[in-house]
Residue, then its C-alpha position, 0 to 999 in steps of 0.5 A: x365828384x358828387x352832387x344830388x341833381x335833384x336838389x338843383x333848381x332849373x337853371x342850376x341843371x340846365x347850367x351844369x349841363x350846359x358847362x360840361x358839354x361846352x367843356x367836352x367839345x373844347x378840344x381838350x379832351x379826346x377820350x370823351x368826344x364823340x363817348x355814346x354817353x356824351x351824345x345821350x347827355x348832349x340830346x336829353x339836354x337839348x330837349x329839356x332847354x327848349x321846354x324848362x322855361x317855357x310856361x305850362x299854359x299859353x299865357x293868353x290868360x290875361x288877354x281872354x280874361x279882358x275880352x271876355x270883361x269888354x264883351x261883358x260890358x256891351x252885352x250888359x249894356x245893350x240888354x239893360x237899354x232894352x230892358x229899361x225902354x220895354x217898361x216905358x209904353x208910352x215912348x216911340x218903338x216901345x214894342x220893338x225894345x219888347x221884342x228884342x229884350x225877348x230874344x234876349x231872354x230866350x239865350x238868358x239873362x245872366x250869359x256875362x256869368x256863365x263860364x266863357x265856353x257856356x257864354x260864347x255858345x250862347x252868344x253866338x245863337x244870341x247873334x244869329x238870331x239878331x242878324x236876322x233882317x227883321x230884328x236888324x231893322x228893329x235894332x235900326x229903328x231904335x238907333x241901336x246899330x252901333x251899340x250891337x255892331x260892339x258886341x258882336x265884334x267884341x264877341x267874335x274877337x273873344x270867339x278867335x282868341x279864345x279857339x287860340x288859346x285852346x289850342x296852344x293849350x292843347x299843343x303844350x299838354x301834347x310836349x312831354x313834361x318838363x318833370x319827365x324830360x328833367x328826369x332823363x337829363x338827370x340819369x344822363x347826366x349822373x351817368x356821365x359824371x360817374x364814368x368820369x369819376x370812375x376813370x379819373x386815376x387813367x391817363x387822359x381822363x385825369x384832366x376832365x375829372x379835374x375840369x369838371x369837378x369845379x364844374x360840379x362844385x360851382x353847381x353844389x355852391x349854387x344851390x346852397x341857401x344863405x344862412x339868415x342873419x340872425x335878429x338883434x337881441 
């Protein structure tokens, strides 16, 4: 009974293991219920089937990346509005759109292309300082409420998404990874398939060598790629 665990995909291990510890609590076979061996394999397998399908980040990527795009938008929008009414003197409120554009200016210009905790400091400071009474009653007077009401809440929704991503980030980096945790289902697993092998001319071993040899060969069968149909001449 002979197989190289090691040329075996995830799920092929985790299906082998799988079988033969169903195998082992059938009933069948006594001399193996209850084995120190078979408890070790029953709990590295265990560990390594909560954890090898699971992605090696969060997968809020995709949502963070979207926030940040939409957030983006607004703060561009909003800071070109003003950049463009500042260059006009002669129209109504137009050293309110100078004031703020300023406030703008002084967290930068360019924050939708800073990295999303550089931008999300400085928007933050951006935000307090346009919540100020004086700088709300100058968004107000230049009918800006609703355009700085969505990018403050497009800031604060990409704020919490991106706290939660890092700490489901965090707490996957903190599990043990799915290479050390394969590696201990392997030993286990290799250990167990030997002492079977070794036992398998001693009455009441015969049998589970037999039943997980097939076990093992459909394993073996699995992991063996198709030849490629050859090219038409």
């Amino acid at each position: 009974m002979k197989i190289s665990l090691t040329k075996l995909s995830t799920k092929d291990l985790a299906t082998l293991a799988q079988r033969i510890i169903s195998s082992s609590q059938s009933g069948k076979y006594p001399v193996i219920t209850n084995h120190p061996l078979m408890t070790a394999l029953q709990t590295s397998y265990a560990e390594y089937d909560g954890v090898y399908t699971k992605q090696i980040y969060s997968g809020k990527g995709k949502d963070v990346a979207a926030l940040d795009r939409e957030r983006d938008i607004a703060y561009s929008s909003l800071k070109a509005f003003l950049n463009g009414y500042r260059k006009l003197p002669t129209a109504a409120n137009y050293q309110l759109a100078v004031d703020l554009y300023g406030i703008f200016k002084t967290f930068g210009l360019d924050l939708d292309r800073l990295s999303y905790s550089s931008q999300t400091a400085q928007m933050k400071k951006l935000v307090e300082t346009l919540e100020i009474s004086d700088n709300r009653q100058k968004t107000a007077n230049l009918s800006l409420d609703v355009a700085y009401e969505d990018m403050k809440a497009k800031q604060e929704a990409f704020e919490i998404l991106f706290a939660e991503q890092a700490k489901a980030n965090g707490d996957l980096r903190q599990m043990a990874s799915a290479s050390s945790i394969r590696r201990d289902l392997e030993k286990n697993l290799k250990s167990y398939i030997n002492l079977v092998t070794a036992m398998k001319d001693v009455p009441d071993w015969t049998l589970l060598y037999t039943d997980n040899n097939e076990l093992v060969k459909a394993a073996k069968n699995s992991s063996i790629v198709p030849p490629k149909p050859e090219k038409p001449s």
